[in-house]
BAKOLVEX-59172 format. One record per residue (C-alpha): residue number from 1; x, y, z. Coordinates in steps of 0.5 Angstrom, whole numbers, plus 2048, in hexadecimal, padded with zeros to 3 digits. Layout:
# residues N
<i:NUM	east:X	north:Y	up:Z>
...
This chain:
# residues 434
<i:1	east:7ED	north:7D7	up:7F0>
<i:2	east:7E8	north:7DD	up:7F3>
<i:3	east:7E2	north:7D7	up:7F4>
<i:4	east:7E7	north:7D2	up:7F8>
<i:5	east:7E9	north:7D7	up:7FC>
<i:6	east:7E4	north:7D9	up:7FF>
<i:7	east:7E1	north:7D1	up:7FF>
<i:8	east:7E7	north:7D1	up:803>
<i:9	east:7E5	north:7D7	up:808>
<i:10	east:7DE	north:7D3	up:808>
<i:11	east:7E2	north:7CD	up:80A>
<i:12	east:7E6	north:7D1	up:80F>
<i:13	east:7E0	north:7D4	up:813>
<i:14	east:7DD	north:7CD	up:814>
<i:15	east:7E3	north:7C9	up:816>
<i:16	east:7E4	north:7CF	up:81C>
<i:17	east:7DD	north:7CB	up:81F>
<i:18	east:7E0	north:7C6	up:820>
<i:19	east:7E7	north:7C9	up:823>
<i:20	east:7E8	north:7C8	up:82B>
<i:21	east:7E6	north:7D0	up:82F>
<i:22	east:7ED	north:7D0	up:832>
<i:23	east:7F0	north:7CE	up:82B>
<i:24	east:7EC	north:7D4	up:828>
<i:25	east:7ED	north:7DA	up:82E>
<i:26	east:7F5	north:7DA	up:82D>
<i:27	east:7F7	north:7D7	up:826>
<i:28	east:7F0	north:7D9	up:823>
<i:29	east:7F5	north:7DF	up:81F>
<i:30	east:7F8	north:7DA	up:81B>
<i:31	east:7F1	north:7D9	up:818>
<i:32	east:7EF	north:7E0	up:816>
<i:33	east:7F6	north:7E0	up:814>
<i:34	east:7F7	north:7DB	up:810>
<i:35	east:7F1	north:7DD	up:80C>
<i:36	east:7F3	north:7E4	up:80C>
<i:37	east:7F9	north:7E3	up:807>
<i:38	east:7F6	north:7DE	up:803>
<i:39	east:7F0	north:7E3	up:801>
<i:40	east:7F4	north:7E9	up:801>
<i:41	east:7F9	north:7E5	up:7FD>
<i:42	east:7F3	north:7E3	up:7F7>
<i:43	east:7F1	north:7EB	up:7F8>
<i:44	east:7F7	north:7EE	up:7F7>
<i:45	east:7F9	north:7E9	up:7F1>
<i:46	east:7F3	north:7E6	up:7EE>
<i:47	east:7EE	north:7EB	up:7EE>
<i:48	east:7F3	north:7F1	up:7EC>
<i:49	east:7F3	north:7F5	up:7F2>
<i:50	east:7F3	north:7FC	up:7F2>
<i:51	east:7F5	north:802	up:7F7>
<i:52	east:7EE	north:805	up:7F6>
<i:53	east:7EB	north:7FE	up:7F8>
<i:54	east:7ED	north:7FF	up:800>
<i:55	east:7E7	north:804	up:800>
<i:56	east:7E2	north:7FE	up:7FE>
<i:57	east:7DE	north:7FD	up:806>
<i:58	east:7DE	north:7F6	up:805>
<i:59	east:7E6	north:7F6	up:803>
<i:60	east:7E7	north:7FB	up:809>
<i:61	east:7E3	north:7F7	up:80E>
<i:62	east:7E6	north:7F0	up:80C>
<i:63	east:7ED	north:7F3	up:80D>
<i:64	east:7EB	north:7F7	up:814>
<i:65	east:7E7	north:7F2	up:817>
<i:66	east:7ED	north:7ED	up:815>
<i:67	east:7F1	north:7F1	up:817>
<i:68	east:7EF	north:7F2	up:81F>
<i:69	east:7ED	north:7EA	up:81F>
<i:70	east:7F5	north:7E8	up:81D>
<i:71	east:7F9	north:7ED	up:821>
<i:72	east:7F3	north:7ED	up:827>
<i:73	east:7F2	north:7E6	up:826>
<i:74	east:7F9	north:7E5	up:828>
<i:75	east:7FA	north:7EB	up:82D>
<i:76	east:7F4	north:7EB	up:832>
<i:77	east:7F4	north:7E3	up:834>
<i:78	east:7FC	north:7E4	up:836>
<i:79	east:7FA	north:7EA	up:83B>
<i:80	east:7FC	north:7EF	up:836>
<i:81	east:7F9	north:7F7	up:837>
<i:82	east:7F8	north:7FB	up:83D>
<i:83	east:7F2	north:7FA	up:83D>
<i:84	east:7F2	north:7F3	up:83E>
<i:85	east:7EB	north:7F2	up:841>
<i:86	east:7EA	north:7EE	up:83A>
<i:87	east:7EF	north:7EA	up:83A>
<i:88	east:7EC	north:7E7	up:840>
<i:89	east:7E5	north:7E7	up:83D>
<i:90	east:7E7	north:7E4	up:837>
<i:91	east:7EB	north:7DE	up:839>
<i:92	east:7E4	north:7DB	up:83D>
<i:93	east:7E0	north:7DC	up:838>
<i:94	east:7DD	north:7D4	up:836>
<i:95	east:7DA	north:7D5	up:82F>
<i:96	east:7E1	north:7D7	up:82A>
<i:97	east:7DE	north:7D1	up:826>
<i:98	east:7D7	north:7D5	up:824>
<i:99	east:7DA	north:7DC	up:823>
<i:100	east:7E1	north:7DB	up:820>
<i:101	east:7DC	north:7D8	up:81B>
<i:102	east:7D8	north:7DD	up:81B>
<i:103	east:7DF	north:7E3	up:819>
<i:104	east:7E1	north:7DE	up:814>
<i:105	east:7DA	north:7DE	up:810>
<i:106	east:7DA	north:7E6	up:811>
<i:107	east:7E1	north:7E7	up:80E>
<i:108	east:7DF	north:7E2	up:808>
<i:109	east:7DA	north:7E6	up:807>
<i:110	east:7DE	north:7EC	up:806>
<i:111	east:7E2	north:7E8	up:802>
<i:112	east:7DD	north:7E6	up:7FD>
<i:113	east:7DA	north:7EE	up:7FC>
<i:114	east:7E1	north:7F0	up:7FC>
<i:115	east:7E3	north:7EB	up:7F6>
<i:116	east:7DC	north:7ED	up:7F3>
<i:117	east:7DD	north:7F4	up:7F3>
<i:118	east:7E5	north:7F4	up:7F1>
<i:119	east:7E2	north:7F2	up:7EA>
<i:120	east:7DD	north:7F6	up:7EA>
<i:121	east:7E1	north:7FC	up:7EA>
<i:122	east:7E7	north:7FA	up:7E5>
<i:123	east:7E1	north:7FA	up:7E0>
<i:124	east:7DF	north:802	up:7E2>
<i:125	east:7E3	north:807	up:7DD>
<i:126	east:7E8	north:80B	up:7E0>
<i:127	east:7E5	north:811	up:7E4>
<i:128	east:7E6	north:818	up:7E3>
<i:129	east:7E3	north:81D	up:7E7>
<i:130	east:7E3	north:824	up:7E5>
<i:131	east:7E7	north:82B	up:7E5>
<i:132	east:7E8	north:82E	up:7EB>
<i:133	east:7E6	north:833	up:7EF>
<i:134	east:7E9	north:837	up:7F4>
<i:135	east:7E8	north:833	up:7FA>
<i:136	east:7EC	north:838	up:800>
<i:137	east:7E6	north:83B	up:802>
<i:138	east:7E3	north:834	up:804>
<i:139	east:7E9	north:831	up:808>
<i:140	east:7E9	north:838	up:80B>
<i:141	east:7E2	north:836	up:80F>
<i:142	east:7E5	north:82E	up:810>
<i:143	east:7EA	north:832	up:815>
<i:144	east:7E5	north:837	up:817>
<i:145	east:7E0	north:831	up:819>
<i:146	east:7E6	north:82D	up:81D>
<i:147	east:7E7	north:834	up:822>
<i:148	east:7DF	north:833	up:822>
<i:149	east:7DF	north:82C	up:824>
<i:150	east:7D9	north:82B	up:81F>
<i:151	east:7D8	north:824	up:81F>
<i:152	east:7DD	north:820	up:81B>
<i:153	east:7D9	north:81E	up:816>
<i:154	east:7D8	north:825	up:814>
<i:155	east:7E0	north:825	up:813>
<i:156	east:7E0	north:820	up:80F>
<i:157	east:7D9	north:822	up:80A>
<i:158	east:7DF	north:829	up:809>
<i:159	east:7E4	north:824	up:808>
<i:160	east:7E1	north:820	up:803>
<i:161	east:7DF	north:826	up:7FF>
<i:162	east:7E7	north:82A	up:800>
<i:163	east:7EA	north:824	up:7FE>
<i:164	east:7E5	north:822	up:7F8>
<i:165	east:7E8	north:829	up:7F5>
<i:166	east:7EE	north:829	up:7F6>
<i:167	east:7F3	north:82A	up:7F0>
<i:168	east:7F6	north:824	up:7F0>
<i:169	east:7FB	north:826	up:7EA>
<i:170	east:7FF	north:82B	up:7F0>
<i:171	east:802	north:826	up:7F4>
<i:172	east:806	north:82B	up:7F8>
<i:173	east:7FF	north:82E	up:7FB>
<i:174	east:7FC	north:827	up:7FB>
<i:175	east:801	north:825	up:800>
<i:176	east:801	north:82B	up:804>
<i:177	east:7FA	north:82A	up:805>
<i:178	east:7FB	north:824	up:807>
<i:179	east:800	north:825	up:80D>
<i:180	east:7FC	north:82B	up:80F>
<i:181	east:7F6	north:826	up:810>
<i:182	east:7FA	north:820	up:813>
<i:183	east:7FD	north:825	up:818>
<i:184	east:7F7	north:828	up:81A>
<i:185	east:7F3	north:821	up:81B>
<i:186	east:7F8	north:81F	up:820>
<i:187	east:7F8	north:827	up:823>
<i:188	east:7F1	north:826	up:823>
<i:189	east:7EE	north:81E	up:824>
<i:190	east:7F5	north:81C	up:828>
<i:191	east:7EF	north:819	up:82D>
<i:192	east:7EB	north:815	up:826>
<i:193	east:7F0	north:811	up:823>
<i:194	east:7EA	north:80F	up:81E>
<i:195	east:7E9	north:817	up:81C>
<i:196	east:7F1	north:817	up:81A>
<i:197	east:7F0	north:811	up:816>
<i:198	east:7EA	north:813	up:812>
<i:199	east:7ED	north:819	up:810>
<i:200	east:7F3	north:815	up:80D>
<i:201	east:7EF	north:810	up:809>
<i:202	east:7EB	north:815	up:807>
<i:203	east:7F3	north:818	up:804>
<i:204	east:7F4	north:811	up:801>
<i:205	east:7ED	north:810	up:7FE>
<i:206	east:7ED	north:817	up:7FA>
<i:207	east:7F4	north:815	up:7F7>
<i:208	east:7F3	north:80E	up:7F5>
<i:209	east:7EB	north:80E	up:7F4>
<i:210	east:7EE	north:811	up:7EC>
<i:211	east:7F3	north:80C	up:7EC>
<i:212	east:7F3	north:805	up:7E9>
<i:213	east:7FA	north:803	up:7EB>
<i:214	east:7F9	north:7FB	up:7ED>
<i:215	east:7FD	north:7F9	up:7F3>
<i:216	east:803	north:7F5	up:7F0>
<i:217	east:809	north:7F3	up:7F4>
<i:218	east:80D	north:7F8	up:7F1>
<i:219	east:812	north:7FC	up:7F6>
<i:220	east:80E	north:803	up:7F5>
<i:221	east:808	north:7FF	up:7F7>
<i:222	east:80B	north:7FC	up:7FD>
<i:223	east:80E	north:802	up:800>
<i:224	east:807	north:806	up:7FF>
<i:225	east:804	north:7FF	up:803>
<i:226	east:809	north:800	up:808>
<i:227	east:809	north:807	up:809>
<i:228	east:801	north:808	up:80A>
<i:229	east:802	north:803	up:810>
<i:230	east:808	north:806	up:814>
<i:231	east:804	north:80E	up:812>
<i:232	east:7FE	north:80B	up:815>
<i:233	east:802	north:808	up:81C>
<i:234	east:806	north:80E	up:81B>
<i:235	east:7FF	north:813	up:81C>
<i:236	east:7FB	north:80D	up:822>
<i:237	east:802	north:80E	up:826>
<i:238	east:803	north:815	up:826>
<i:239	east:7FB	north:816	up:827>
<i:240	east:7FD	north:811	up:82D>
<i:241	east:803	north:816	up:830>
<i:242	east:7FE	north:81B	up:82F>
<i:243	east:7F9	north:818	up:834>
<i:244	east:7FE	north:816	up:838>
<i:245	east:801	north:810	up:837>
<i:246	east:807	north:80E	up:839>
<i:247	east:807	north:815	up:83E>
<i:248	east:80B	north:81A	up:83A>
<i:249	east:80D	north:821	up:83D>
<i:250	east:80E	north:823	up:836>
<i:251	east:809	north:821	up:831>
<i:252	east:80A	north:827	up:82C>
<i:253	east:80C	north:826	up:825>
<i:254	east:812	north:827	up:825>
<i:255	east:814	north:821	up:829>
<i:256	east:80E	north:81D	up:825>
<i:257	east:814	north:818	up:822>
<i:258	east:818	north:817	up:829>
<i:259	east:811	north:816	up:82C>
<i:260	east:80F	north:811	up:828>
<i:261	east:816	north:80D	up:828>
<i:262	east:816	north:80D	up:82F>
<i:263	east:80F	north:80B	up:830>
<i:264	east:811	north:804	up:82B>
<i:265	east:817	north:803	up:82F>
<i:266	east:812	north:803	up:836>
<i:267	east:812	north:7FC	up:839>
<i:268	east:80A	north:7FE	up:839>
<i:269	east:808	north:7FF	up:831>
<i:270	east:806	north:7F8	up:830>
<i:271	east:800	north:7F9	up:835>
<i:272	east:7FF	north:801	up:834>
<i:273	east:7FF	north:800	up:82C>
<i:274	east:7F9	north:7FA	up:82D>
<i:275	east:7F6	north:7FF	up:82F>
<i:276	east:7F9	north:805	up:82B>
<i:277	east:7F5	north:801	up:825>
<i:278	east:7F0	north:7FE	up:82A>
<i:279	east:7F1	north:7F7	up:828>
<i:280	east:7EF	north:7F6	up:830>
<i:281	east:7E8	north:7F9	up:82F>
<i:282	east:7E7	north:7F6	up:827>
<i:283	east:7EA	north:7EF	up:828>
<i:284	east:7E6	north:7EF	up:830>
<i:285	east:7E0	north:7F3	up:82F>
<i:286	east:7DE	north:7ED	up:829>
<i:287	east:7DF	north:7E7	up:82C>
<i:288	east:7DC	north:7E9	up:833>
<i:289	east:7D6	north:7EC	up:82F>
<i:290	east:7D5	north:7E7	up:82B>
<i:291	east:7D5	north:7E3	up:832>
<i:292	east:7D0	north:7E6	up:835>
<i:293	east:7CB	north:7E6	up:830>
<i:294	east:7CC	north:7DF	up:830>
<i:295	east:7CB	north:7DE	up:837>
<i:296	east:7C5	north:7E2	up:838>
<i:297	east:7C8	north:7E9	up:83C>
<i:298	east:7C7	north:7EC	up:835>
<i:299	east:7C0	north:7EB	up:832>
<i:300	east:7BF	north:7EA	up:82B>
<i:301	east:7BC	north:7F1	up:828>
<i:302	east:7BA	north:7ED	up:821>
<i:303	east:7BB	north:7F3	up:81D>
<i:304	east:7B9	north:7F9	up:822>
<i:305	east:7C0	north:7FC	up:823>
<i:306	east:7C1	north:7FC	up:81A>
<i:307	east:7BB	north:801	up:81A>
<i:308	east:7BC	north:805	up:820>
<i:309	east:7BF	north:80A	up:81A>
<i:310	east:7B7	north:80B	up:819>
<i:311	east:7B6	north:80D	up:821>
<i:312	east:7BC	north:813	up:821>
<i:313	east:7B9	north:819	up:822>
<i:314	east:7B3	north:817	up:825>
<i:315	east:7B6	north:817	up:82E>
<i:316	east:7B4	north:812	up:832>
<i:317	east:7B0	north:815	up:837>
<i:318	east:7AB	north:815	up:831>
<i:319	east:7AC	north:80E	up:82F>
<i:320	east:7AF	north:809	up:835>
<i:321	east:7AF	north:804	up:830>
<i:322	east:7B4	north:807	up:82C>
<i:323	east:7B9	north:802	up:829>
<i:324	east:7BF	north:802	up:82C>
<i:325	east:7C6	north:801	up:829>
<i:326	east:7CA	north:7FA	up:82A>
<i:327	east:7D0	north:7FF	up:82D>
<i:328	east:7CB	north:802	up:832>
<i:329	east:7C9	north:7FA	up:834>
<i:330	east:7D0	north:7F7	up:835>
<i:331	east:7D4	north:7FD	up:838>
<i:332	east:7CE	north:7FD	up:83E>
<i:333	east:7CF	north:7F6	up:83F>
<i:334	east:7D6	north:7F5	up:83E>
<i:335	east:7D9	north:7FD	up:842>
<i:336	east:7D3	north:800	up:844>
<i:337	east:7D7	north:806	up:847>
<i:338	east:7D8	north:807	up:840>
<i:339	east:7D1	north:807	up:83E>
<i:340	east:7CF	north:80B	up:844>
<i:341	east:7D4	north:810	up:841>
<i:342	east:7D0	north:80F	up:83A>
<i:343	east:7D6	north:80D	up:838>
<i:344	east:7D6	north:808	up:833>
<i:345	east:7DB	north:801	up:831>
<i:346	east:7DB	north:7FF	up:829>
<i:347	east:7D9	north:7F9	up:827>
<i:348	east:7DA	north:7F7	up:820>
<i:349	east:7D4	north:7F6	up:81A>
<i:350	east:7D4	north:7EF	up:81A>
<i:351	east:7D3	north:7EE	up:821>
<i:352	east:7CF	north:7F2	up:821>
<i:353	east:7CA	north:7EF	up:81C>
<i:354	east:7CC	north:7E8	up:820>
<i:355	east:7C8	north:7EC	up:826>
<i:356	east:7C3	north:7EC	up:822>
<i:357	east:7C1	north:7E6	up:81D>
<i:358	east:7C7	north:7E1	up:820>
<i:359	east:7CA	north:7DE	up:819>
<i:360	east:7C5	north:7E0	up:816>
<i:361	east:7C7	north:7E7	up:816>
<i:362	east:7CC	north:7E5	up:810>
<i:363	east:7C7	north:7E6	up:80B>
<i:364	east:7C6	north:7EE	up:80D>
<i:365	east:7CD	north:7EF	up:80E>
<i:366	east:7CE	north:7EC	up:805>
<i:367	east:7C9	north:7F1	up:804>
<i:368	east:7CB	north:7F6	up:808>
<i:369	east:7D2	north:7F7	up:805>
<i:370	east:7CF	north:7F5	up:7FE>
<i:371	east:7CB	north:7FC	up:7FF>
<i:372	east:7D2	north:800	up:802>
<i:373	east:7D6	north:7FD	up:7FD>
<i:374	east:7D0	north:800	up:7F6>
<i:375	east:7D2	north:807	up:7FA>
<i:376	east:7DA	north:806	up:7F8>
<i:377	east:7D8	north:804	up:7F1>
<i:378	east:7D3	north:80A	up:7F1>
<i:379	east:7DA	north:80E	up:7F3>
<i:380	east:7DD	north:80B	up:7ED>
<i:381	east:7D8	north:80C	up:7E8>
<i:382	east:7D6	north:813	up:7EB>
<i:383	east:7DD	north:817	up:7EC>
<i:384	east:7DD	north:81C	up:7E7>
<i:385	east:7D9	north:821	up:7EB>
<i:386	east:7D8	north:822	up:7F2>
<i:387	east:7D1	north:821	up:7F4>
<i:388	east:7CC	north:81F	up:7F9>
<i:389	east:7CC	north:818	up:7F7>
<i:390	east:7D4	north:817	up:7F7>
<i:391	east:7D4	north:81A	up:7FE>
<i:392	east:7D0	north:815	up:800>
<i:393	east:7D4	north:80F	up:7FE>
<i:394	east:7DB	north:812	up:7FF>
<i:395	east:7D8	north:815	up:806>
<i:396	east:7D5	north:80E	up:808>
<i:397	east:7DB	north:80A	up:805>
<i:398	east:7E0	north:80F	up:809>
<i:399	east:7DD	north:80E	up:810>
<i:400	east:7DC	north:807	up:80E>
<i:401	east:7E2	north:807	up:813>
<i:402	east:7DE	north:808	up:818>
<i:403	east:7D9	north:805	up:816>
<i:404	east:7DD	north:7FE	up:816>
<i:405	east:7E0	north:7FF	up:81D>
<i:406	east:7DA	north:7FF	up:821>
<i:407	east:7D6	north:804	up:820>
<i:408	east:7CE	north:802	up:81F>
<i:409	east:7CB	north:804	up:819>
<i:410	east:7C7	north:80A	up:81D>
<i:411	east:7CE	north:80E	up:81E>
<i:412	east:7CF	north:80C	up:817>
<i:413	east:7CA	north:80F	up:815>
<i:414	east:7C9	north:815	up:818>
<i:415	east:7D1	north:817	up:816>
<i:416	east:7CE	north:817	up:80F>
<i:417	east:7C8	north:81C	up:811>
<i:418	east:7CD	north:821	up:815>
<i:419	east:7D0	north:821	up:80E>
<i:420	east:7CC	north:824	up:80A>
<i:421	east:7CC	north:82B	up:80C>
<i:422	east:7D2	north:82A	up:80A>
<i:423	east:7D1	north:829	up:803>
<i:424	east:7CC	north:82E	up:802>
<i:425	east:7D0	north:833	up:805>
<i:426	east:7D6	north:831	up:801>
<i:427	east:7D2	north:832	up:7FA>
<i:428	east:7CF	north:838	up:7FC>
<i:429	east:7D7	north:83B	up:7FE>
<i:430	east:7D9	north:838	up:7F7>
<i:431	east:7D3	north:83C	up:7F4>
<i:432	east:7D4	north:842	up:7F7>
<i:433	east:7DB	north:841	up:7F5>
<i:434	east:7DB	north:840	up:7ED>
């Protein structure tokens, strides 16, 4: 059933050659659509999914980037979105029949990995990690660290370290923690909708990664799979009325539930939740990437942009030739007045390498997520004590949000290395501590 399946996202990624360009630009949703439920079915029912499976970055970036081309698939080229300078980018776009292709072969990919690594993991022994500690003392710097405004990664290394040790059999102070830590992500990152959602995976990561219940259609199951969509809405909204949206006078937490209801009500949601969950940017900013590699306004980097992680401390006054990263390359040509600014417009991975190898760049997209998928295993096999090894991949696999948004393996890397005095602090406070 696996292998037809995915002759079938073969055959779907080459017919869309063939397909009209206008036919692509508005009903091209149909297609990301239709494979998304034929593949998520035969993962929720032919490969014995479980809740823990999620985590997988290559499961993660099929569901995301599916995600974005179906809903921005269809909202952008119908003028949806207050930003809707890429609706009328998209729509003259001339060659849908070579990068829809090219998407589709991407997704498959995931979806062969994530098939491939389902079943490795159901053959892994239930994992236990070992007895807690007392852990306060460590949520105590992450709260520190947010009035500080370190870095999020700093935020996130004290995270990963609280929430390993976190008692799980006291479910009263779990969840107290829990609700303390959602609030302060919206007090805290009201302006980084990524950060709040970061935090929330990182709840769900440490609640299921232990658990080997299989996803079935049963009615617990279901309300769970409906509850975690309308918490994460609920959060992205909340954020927006903080930043302004929707220009409500009073945005204090008392009036968070009448705001948002409010808010969903307004004539202008459709167009200001596209871009709440910047389905404008992710839809538009791939195709209109992926446009101007192909027509020459984006050179080809051929691998430069995949090593600039080497380059990262040294400045470029020293080295002019210095890489620069595929998001840096497409803001200064797409909005320069943001580049001026040093601002920078995600473009994702795939799109990336397409920037760097054309179709070639599939090859490295495999073996780059074979890589990342070995690090979930790792945290499978390793989880009975936190160490630096199981940092690494929980941390890696963690910010593999923001990663598979767009934003360039160098930023990936460098979040990992503001995270390590993380670790080494935390272990010295356990220490001191027994």
């Amino acid at each position: 059933m696996r292998q037809f399946v995915l002759i079938i996202n073969i055959f779907l990624s080459i017919s869309c050659f063939f397909l009209e360009n206008k036919y692509l630009i508005y009903q091209g949703y149909l297609i990301y659509l239709f494979q998304f439920i034929i593949n998520m079915t035969v993962l929720c029912f032919k490969s014995r999914l479980r809740f823990n499976h999620i985590f997988i970055p290559s499961l993660f970036s099929y569901i995301f980037i599916s995600i974005n081309l179906i809903l921005g698939g269809y909202l952008v080229p119908r003028g949806h979105g207050v930003f809707d300078k890429y609706y009328y980018d998209v729509i003259q776009i001339n060659n849908y029949n070579l990068f829809t292709p090219y998407l589709l072969f991407s997704l498959t990919i995931f979806y062969y990995l994530s098939v491939k690594y389902i079943t490795k993991t159901n053959n892994i022994q239930r994992i236990k990690k070992s007895n807690s500690k007392t852990y306060l003392v460590i949520f105590l710097f992450y709260v520190l660290s947010l009035f500080l405004k370190t870095p999020v990664a700093v935020q996130l290394g004290f995270l990963i370290v609280f929430l390993y040790g976190l008692d799980k059999k006291k479910v009263k102070m779990k969840l107290l923690f829990y609700f303390i830590m959602l609030i302060l992500s919206l007090r805290f990152y009201s302006f980084d909708k990524r950060n709040i959602i970061v935090v929330l995976f990182l709840i769900l990561f440490f609640e299921t990664i232990a658990s080997y219940r299989y996803i079935k259609l049963k009615f617990k199951n279901i309300l769970l799979i409906l509850f975690l969509p309308v918490l994460f809405l609920f959060l992205i909204i909340t954020a927006s009325i903080n930043r302004g949206y929707g220009e409500f006078e009073d945005t204090s937490f008392k009036s968070v539930f009448s705001n948002s209801i409010q808010y969903i009500k307004s004539d202008y949601f459709i167009d200001a939740i596209t871009d709440n969950l910047e389905l404008n940017y992710n839809y538009g900013a791939t195709y209109v990437a992926l446009d101007y590699v192909n027509n020459g306004i984006i050179d080809y980097q051929y691998g430069l942009t995949l090593i600039k992680p080497l380059f990262i401390f040294i400045p470029r006054d020293l080295y002019p030739n210095k890489p620069y990263s595929f998001m840096h390359l497409y803001t200064r040509e797409y909005q320069y007045s943001e580049w001026i600014k040093g601002s920078s417009l995600p473009v994702i991975f795939p799109v990336e390498l397409f920037g760097n190898f054309h179709y070639l760049g599939l090859i490295i997209l495999f073996f780059f997520y074979k890589t990342l998928n070995t690090m979930y295993m790792v945290i499978l096999r390793e989880f009975d004590k936190m160490n630096f090894k199981l940092f690494l991949s929980i941390f890696f696999v963690i910010t593999h949000l923001f990663f598979i948004r767009g934003g360039g393996i160098d930023l990936y890397v460098l979040y990992f290395i503001f995270s390590i005095p993380t670790y080494y602090l935390s272990r010295l406070i356990l220490l001191k501590s027994n």
